[in-house]
DRENKOLDO-301906 format. One line per field, with one value per residue (C-alpha): residue number from 1; residue in three letters; x, y negated, z negated. Coordinates in nm, 2 decimals. Example, Ala and Ser with C-alpha at 12.3 -4.5 7.8 and 13.67 -1.06 7.14 Angstrom:
% residues 2
num: 1_2
residuo: ALA_SER
xx: 1.23_1.37
yy: 0.45_0.11
zz: -0.78_-0.71
% end
This chain:
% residues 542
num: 1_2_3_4_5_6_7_8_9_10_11_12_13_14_15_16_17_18_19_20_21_22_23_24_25_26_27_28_29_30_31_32_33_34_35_36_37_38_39_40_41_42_43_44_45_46_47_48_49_50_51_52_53_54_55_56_57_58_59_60_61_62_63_64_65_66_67_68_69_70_71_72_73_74_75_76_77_78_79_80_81_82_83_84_85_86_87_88_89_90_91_92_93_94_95_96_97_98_99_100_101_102_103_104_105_106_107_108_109_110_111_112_113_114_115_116_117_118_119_120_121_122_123_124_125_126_127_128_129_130_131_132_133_134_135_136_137_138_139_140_141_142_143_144_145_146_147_148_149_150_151_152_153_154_155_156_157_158_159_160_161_162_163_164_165_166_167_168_169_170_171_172_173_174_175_176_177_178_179_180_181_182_183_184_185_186_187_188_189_190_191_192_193_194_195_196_197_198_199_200_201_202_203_204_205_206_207_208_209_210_211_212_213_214_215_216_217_218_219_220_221_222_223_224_225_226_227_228_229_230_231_232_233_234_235_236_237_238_239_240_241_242_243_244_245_246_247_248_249_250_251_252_253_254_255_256_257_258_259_260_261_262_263_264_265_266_267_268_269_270_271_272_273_274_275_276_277_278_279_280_281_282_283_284_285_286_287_288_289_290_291_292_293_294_295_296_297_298_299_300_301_302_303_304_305_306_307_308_309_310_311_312_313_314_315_316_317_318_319_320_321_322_323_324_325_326_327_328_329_330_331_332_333_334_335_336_337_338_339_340_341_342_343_344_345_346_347_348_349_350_351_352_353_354_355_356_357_358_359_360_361_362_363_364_365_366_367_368_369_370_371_372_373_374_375_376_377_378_379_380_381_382_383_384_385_386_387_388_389_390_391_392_393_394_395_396_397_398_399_400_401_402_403_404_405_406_407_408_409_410_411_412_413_414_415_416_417_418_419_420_421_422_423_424_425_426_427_428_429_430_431_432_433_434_435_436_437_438_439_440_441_442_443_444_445_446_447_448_449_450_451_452_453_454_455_456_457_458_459_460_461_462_463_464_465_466_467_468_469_470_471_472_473_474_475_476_477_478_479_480_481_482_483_484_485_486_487_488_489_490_491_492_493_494_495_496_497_498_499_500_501_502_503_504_505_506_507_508_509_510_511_512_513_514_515_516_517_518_519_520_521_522_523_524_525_526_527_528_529_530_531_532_533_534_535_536_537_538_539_540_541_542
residuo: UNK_UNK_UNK_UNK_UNK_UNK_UNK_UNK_UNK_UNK_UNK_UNK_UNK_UNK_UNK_UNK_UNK_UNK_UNK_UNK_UNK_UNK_UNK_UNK_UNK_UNK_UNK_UNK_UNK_UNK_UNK_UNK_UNK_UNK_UNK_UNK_UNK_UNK_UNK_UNK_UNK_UNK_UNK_UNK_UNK_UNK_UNK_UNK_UNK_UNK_UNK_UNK_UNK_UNK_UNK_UNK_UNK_UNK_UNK_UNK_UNK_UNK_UNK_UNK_UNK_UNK_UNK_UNK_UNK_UNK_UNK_UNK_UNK_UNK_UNK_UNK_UNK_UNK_UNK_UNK_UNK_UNK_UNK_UNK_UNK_UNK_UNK_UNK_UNK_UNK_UNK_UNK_UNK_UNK_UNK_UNK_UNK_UNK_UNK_UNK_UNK_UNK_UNK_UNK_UNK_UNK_UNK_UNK_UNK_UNK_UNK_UNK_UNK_UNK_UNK_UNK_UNK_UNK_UNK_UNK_UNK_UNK_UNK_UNK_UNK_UNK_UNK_UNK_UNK_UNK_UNK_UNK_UNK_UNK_UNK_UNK_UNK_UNK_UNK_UNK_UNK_UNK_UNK_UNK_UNK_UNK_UNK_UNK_UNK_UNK_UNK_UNK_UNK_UNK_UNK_UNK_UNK_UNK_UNK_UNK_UNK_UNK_UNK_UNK_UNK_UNK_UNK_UNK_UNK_UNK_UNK_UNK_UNK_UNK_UNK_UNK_UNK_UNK_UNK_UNK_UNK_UNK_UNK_UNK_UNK_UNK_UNK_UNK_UNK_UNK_UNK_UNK_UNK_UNK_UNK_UNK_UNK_UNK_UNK_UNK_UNK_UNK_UNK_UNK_UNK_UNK_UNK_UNK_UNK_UNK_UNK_UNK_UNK_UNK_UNK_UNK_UNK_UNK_UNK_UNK_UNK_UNK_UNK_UNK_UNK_UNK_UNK_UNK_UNK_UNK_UNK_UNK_UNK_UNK_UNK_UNK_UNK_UNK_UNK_UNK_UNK_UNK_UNK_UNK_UNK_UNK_UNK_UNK_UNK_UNK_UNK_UNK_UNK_UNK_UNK_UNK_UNK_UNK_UNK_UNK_UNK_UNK_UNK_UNK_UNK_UNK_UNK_UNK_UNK_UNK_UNK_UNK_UNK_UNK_UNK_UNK_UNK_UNK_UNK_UNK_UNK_UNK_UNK_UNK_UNK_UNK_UNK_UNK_UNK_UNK_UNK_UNK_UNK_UNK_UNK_UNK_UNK_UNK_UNK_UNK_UNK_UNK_UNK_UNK_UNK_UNK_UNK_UNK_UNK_UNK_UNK_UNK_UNK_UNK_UNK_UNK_UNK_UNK_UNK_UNK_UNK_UNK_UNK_UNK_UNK_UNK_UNK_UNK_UNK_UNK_UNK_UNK_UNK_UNK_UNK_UNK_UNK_UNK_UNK_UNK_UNK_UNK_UNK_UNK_UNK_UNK_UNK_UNK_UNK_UNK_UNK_UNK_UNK_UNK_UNK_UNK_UNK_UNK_UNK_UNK_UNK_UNK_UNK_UNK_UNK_UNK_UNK_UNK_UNK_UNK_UNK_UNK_UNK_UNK_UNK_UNK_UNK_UNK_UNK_UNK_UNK_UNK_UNK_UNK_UNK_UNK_UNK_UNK_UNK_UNK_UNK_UNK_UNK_UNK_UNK_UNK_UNK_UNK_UNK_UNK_UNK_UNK_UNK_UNK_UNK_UNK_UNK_UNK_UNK_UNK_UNK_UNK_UNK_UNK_UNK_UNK_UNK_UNK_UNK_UNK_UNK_UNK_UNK_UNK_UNK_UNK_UNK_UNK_UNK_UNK_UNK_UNK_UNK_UNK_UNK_UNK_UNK_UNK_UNK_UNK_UNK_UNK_UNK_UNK_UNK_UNK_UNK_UNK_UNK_UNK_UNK_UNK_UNK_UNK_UNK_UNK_UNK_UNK_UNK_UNK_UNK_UNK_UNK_UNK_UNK_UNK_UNK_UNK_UNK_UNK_UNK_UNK_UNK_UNK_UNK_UNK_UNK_UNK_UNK_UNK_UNK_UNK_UNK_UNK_UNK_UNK_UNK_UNK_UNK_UNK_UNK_UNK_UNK_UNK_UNK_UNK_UNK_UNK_UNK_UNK_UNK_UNK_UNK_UNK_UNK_UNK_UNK_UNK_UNK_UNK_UNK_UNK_UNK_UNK_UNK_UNK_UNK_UNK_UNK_UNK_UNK_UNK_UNK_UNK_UNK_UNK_UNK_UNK_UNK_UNK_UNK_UNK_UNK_UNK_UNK_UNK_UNK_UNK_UNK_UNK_UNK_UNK
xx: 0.00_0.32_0.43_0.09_0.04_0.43_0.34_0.03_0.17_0.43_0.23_0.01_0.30_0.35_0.06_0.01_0.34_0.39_0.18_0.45_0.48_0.12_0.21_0.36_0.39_0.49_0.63_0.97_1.28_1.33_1.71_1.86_1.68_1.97_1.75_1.79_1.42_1.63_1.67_1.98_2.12_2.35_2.61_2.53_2.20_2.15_2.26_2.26_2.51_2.37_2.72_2.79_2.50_2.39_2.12_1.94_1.64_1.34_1.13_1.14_1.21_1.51_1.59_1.92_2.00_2.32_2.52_2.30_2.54_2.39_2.12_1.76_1.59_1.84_1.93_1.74_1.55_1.51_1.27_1.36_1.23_1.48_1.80_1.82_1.45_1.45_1.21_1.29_0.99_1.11_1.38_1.44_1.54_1.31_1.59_1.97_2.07_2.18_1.90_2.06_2.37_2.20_1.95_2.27_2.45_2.74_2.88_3.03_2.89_2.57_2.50_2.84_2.79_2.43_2.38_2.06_1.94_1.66_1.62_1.34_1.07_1.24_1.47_1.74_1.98_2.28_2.45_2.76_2.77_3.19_3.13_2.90_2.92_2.70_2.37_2.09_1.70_1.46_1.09_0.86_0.82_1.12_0.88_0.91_0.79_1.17_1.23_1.44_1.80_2.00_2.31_2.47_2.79_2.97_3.25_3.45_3.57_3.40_3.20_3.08_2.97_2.76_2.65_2.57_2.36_2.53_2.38_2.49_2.30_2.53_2.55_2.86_2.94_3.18_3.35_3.62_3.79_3.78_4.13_3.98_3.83_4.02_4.37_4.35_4.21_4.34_4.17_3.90_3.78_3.49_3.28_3.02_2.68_2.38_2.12_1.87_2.13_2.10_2.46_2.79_2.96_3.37_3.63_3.67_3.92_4.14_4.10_4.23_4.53_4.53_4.85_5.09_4.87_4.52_4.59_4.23_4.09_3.70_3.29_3.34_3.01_3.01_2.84_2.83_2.82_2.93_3.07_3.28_3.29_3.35_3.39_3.33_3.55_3.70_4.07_4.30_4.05_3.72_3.85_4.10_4.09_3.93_3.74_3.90_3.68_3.84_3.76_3.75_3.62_3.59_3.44_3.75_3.99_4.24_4.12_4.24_4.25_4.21_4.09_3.80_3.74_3.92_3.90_4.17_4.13_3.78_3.68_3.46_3.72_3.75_3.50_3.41_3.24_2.87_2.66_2.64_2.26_2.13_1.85_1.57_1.72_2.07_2.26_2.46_2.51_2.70_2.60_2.89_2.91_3.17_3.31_3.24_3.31_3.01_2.82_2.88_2.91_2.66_2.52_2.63_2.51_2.76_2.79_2.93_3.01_3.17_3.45_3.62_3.40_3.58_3.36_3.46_3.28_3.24_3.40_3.80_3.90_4.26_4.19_4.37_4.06_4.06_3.68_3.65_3.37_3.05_2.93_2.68_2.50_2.26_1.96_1.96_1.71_1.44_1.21_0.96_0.91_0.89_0.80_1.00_1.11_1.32_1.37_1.16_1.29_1.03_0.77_0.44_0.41_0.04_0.02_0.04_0.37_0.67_0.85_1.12_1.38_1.38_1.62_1.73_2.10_2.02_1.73_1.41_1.21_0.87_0.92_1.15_0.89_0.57_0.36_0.00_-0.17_-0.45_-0.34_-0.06_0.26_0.54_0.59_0.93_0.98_1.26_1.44_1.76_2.13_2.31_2.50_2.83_2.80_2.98_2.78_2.52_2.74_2.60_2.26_2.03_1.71_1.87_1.60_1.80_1.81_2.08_2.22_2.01_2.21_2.54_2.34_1.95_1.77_1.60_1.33_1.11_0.84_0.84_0.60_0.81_0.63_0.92_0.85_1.18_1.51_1.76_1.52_1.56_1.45_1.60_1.80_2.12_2.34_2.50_2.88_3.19_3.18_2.83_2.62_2.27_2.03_1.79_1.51_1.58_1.46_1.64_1.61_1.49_1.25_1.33_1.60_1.72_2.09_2.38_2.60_2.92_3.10_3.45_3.54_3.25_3.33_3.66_3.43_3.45_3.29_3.03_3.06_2.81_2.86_2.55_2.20_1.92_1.62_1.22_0.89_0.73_0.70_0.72_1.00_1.08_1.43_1.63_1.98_2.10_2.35_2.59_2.88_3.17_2.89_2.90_2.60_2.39_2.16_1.86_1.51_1.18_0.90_0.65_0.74_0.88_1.10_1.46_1.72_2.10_2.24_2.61_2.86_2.89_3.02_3.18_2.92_3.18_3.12_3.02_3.12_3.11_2.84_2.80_2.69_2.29_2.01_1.74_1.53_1.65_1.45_1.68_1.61_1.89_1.74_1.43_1.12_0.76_0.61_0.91_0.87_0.88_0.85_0.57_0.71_0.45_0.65_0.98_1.10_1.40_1.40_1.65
yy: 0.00_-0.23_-0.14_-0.25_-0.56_-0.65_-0.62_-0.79_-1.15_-1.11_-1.11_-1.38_-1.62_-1.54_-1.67_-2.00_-2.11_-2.26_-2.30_-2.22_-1.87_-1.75_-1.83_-1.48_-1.34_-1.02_-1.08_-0.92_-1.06_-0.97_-1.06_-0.88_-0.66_-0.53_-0.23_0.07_0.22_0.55_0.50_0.28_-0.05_-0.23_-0.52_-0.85_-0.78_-1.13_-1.25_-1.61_-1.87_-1.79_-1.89_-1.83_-1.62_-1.56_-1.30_-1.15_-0.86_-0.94_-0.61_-0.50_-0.82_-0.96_-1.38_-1.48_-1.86_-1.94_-2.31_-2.60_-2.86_-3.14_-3.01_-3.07_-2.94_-2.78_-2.50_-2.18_-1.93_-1.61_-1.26_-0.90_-0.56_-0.40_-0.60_-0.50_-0.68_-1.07_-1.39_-1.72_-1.83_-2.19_-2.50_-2.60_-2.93_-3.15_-3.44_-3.46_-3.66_-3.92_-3.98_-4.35_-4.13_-3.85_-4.04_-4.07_-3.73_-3.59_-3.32_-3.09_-3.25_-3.15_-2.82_-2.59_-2.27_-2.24_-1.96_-1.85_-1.66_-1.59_-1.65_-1.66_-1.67_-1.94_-1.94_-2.08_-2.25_-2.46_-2.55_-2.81_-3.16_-3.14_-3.51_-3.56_-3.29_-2.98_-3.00_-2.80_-2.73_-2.46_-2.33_-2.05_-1.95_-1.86_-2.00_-2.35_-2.58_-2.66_-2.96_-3.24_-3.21_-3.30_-3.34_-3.17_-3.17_-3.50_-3.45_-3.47_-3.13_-2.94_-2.60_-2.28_-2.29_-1.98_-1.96_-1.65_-1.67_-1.40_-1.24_-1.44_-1.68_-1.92_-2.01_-2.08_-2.21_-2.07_-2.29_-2.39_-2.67_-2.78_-2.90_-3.19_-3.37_-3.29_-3.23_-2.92_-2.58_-2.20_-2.17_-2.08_-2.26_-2.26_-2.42_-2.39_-2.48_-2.62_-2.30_-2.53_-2.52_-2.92_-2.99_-2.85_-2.88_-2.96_-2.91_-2.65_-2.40_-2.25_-1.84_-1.78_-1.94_-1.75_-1.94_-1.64_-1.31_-1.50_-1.83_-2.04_-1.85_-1.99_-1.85_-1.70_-1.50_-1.40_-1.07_-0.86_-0.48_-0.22_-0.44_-0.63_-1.00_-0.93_-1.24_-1.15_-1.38_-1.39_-1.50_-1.58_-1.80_-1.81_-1.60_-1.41_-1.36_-1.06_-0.98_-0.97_-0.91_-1.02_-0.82_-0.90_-0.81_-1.15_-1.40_-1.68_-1.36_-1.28_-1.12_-0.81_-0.85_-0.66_-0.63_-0.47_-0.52_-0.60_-0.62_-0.27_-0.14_-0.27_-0.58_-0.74_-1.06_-1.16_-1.03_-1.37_-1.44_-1.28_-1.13_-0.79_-0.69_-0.33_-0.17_0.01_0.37_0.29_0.15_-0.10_-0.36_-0.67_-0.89_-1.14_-1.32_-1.27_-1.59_-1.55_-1.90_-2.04_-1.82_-1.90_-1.76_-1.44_-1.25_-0.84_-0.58_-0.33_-0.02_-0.06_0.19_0.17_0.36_0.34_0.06_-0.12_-0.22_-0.09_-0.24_-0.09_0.24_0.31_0.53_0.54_0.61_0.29_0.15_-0.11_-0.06_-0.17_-0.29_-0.12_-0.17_0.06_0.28_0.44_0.17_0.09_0.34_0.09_0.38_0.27_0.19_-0.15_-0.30_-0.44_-0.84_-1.09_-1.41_-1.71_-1.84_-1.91_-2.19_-2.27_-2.57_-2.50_-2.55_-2.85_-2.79_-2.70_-2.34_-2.34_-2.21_-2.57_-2.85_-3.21_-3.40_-3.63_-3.68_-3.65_-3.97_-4.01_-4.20_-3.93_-3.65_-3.49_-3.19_-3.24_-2.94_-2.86_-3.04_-2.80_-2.94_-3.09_-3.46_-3.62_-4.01_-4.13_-4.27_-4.53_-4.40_-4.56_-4.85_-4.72_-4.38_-4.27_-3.93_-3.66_-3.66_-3.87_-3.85_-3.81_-3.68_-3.34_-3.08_-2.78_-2.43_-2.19_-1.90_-1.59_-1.32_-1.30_-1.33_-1.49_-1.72_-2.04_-2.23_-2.48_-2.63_-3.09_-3.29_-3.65_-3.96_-4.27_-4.61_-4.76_-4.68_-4.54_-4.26_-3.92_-3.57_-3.21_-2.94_-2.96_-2.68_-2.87_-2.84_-3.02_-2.98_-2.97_-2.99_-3.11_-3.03_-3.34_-3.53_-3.90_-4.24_-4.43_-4.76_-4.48_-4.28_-3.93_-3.72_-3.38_-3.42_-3.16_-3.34_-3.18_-3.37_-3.24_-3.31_-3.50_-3.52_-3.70_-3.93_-3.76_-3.91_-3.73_-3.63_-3.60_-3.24_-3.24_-3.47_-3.39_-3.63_-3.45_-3.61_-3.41_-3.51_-3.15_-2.93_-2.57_-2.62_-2.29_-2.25_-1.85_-1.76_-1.45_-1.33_-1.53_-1.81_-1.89_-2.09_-2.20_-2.41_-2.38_-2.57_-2.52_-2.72_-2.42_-2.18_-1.94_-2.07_-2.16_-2.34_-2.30_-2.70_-2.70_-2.52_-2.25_-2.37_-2.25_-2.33_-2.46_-2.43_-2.76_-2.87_-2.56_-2.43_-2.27_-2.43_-2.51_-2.55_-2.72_-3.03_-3.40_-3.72_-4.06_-4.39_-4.70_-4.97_-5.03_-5.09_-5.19_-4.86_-4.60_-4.30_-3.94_-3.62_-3.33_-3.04_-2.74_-2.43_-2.35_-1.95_-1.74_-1.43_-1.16
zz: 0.00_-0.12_0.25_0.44_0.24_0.30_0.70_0.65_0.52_0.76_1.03_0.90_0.84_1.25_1.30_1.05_0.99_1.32_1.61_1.87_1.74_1.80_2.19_2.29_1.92_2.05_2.42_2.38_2.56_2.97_2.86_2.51_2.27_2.05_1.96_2.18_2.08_1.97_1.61_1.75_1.82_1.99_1.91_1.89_1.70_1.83_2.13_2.06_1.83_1.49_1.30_0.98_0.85_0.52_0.42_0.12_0.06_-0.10_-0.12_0.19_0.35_0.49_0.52_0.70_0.79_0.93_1.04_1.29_1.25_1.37_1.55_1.44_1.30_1.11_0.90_1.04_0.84_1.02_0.88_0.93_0.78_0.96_0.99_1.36_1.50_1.38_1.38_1.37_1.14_1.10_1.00_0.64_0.74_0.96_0.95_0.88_0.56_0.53_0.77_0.92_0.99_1.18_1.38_1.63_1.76_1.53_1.73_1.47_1.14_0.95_0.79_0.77_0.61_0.42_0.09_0.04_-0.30_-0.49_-0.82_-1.07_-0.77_-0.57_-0.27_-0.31_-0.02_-0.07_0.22_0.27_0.50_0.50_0.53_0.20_-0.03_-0.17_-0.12_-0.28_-0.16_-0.28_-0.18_-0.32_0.07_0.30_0.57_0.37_0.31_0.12_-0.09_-0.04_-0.03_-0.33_-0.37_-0.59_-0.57_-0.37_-0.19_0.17_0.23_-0.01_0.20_0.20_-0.11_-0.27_-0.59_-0.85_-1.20_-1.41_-1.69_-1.97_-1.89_-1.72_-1.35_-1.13_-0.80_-0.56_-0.22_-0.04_0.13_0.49_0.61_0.83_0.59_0.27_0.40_0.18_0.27_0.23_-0.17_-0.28_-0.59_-0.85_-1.12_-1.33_-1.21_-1.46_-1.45_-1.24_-0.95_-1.00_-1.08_-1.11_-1.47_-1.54_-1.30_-1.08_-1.11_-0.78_-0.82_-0.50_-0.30_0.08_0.23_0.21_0.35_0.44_0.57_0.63_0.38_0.35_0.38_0.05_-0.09_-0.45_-0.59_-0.88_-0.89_-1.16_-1.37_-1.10_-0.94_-0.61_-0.33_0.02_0.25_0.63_0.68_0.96_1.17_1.36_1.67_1.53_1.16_0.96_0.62_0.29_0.00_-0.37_-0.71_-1.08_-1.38_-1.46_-1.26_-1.33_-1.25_-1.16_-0.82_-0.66_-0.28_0.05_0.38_0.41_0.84_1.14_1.50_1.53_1.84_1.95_2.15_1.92_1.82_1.46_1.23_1.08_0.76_0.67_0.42_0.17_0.19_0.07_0.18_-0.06_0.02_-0.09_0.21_0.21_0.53_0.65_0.90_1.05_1.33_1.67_1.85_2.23_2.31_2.54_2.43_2.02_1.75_1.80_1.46_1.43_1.21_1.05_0.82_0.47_0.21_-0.11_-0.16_-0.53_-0.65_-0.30_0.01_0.35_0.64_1.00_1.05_0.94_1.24_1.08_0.74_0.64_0.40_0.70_0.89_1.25_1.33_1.59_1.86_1.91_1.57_1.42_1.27_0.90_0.65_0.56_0.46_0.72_1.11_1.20_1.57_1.75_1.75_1.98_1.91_2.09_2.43_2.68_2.62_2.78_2.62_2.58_2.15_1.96_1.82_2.03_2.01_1.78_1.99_2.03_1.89_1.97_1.92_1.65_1.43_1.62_1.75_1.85_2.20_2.31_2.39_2.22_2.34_2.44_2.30_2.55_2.85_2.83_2.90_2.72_2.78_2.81_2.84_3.04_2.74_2.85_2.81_2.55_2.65_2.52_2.67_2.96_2.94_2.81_2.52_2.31_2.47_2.12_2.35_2.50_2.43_2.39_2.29_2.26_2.52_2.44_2.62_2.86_3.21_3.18_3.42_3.31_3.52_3.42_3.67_3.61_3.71_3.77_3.73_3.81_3.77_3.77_3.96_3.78_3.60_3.63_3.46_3.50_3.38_3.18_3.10_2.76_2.61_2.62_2.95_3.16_3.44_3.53_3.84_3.82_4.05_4.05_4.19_4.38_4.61_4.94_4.69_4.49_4.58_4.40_4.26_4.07_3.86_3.68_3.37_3.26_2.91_2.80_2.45_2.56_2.75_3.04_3.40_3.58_3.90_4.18_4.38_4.59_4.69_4.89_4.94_4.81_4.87_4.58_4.24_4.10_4.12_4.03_3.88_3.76_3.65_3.68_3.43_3.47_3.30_3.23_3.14_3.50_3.62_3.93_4.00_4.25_4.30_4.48_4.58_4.59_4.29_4.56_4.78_4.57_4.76_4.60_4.53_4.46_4.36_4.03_3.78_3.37_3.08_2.78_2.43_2.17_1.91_1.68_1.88_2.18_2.52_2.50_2.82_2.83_2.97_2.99_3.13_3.12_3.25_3.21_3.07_2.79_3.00_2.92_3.01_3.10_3.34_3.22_3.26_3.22_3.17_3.24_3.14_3.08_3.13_3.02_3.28_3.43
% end
């Protein structure tokens, strides 16, 4: 009964905590579905930049959330029963704080590393701005809605932190440093923590110095088990380290050390910092995330056993204590069958709210785009470039959503209404470098365009590759993505018809994130009444 009931409020927060979900609830994905339907799965359980996760079991539920920087909304809260099939079931941030900060684009700043816990009937998240300091929310509901952030901790450099309520009735905080901002990084540090997760008490004390064996020591997780403090952490760096796990029987130490996983003779690339979960039938699991450059930072699922009262993650071929971890395995013992579940990517844009595969730049605005429930499309306004930008860059109204598998197809159909010369809608495939397939007016009327911009975040110039003069207003626009992030464009005036415009080009990662797609509309100067941009659907297919 426990069971039914547990399926029965998930599937009703599918339904009422956002409107966007309840548009294709169970439409699977055309382009990744880690599990194999065989009592398997396949690596990356998802395909898309999830960096950084954190998880925890409730019952027989499962809650990750993992880094957004600063994309908003921010801070992801995702649902499992399995580990393997996942939701995205909302944001617990609808705006970046300091709010006057984010409502311009900071590539790179914004939530780092978030913890979540649950404690005493609240979840529990505290997550870092390396720029600000600690900061702490809570909810009764993993679907929010979460309070406000507080600071609870400030500080520049201070990240990853994690926290633990022992059972001596005091609470503790564990964190490290970021070398950018506090010219100090490699420890790992903690302090005590008021029991209301409110503030942190005294100074902190260093109780673990990685410079000699684990340089860029940081992500550290803190657990306790038979009697031991144990603190999960990856080493080496994002792309190349591996996982060390530190043990104590007390929680100020000192700390055994070892590594517990590493790349070995695989191909998955430095198995970066994750989460210990257990399921209700005694297994024990670690998701972590893989760097795959354009692509991000995508989330895997691996085995763990404890061997000795010492974790061991993915399988140790060698017999070294070492794990390396899977690609492909058998799915975790739940005790039950769950269906199947991919995370959101197309969008009909037919609900009130928009789906939330979807995020903006900056802090979102009303004049840059709203959905029109019944009517059925999403409407973007042609909103001017900033003066001082010589790109996308640090364009706050990109409507984005991350890669969802190594070779998908996007297409979108726009219906363009331009009142002014210089306005213009499309496509954008979104990184440090990019490129856009847009409709645009111009002095002899509208004419389809592909632009390319190397190094945008170094202010970059964009380049015109190809035009080609259309008397319609709406255009079928698609971008095909294959291997190697590779991507094309192509349009069509009739749904059916594409025409290739341009050359390939290389998708290219963000700043800490991977590359994004999505929907643009621009225009160059503020305007009475600007043009914009209807956007009927938008679909992610093979």
């Amino acid at each position: 009964m426990k069971q039914i009931l547990s399926v029965f409020i998930a599937a009703l927060l599918l339904i009422f905590t956002d409107g966007a979900m309840a548009q294709n609830p169970n439409k699977a994905s055309e382009v990744w579905i880690s599990d194999n339907g065989d009592g398997t799965y396949t690596n990356p359980v998802l395909y898309a930049d999830y960096s950084d996760p954190d998880a925890i079991r409730v019952g027989d539920d499962y809650y990750m959330v993992a880094s957004s920087f600063n994309c908003v909304p921010g801070l992801p809260v995702l649902h499992s029963f399995d580990l393997v099939n996942w939701e995205l079931i909302g944001y617990a941030l609808s705006k970046l704080t300091p709010i006057d900060v984010f409502d311009k684009v900071q590539h790179g700043k914004g939530v780092w590393a978030p913890c979540i816990r649950y404690h005493k009937n609240e979840y529990y998240i505290f997550y870092p701005d390396p720029d600000n300091g600690i900061y702490r929310i809570k909810s009764v509901n993993p679907a929010g809605p979460w309070s406000e952030p507080l600071l609870v901790q400030p500080g520049k450099g201070l990240i990853d932190p994690s926290p633990l309520w022992d059972d001596d009735g005091k609470a503790y905080l564990v964190y490290a440093l970021a070398g950018s901002r506090a010219g100090v990084k490699s420890v790992i540090l903690i302090s005590r923590m008021s029991m209301d997760g409110n503030r942190l008490i005294g100074n902190p004390v260093m109780i673990f110095d990685g410079h000699k064996d684990h340089p860029t020591v940081e992500g550290p997780k803190i657990y306790r088990r038979n009697g031991y403090y144990y603190i999960f952490a990856p080493a080496g760096g994002v792309s190349a380290g591996w996982q060390i796990v530190l043990r104590s029987e007390h929680i100020l130490g000192p700390y055994e050390v070892k590594t517990l996983m590493a790349q070995g003779k695989t191909d998955i690339n430095g198995p970066h910092q994750g989460a210990w979960v257990d399921t209700k039938t005694g297994e024990n699991w670690f998701l972590n995330f893989q760097d795959l450059g354009a692509y991000g930072r995508v989330v895997h699922l691996n085995p763990m056993k404890w061997i000795n009262n010492w974790p061991v993650i993915g399988i140790d071929f060698d017999g070294d204590g070492i794990g390396e971890p899977v690609r492909t395995y058998k799915k975790p013992n739940v005790g039950n069958t769950f269906p199947g579940m991919t995370l959101p990517e197309s969008d009909e844009f037919s609900t009130p709210e928009l789906g939330l595969q979807w995020q903006w730049q900056a802090n979102y605005q009303t004049t840059w785009g709203y959905p029109s429930g019944n009517l059925g499309f999403f409407r973007l306004n042609c909103i001017p470039r900033p003066a001082d930008s010589a790109n996308l860059w640090n364009v706050s109204s990109l409507l984005l959503q991350k890669f969802p598998a190594p070779e998908f197809t996007a297409t979108a159909k726009i219906t363009f209404d331009a009142r002014y010369k210089g306005e213009e809608t499309g496509l954008v495939v979104m990184g440090m470098d990019y490129g856009t397939l847009s409709i645009g007016r111009t002095n002899a009327g509208l004419e389809i365009r592909t632009i390319v911009c190397n190094q945008a975040d170094k202010a970059g110039k964009e380049e015109i590759i190809a035009t080609k003069p259309v008397d319609s207003s709406t255009i079928y626009f698609r971008v095909q993505v294959r291997k190697g992030a590779n991507c094309q464009f192509s349009y069509s005036t009739d749904g059916e018809n594409y025409t290739t415009i341009g050359n390939s080009f290389k998708a290219r990662e963000g700043k800490w994130v991977g590359a994004k797609f999505g929907l643009f509309a621009l225009g160059n100067s503020i305007v009475n009444d600007a043009g914009s941009a209807d956007i009927d659907w938008f679909r992610i297919t093979k």
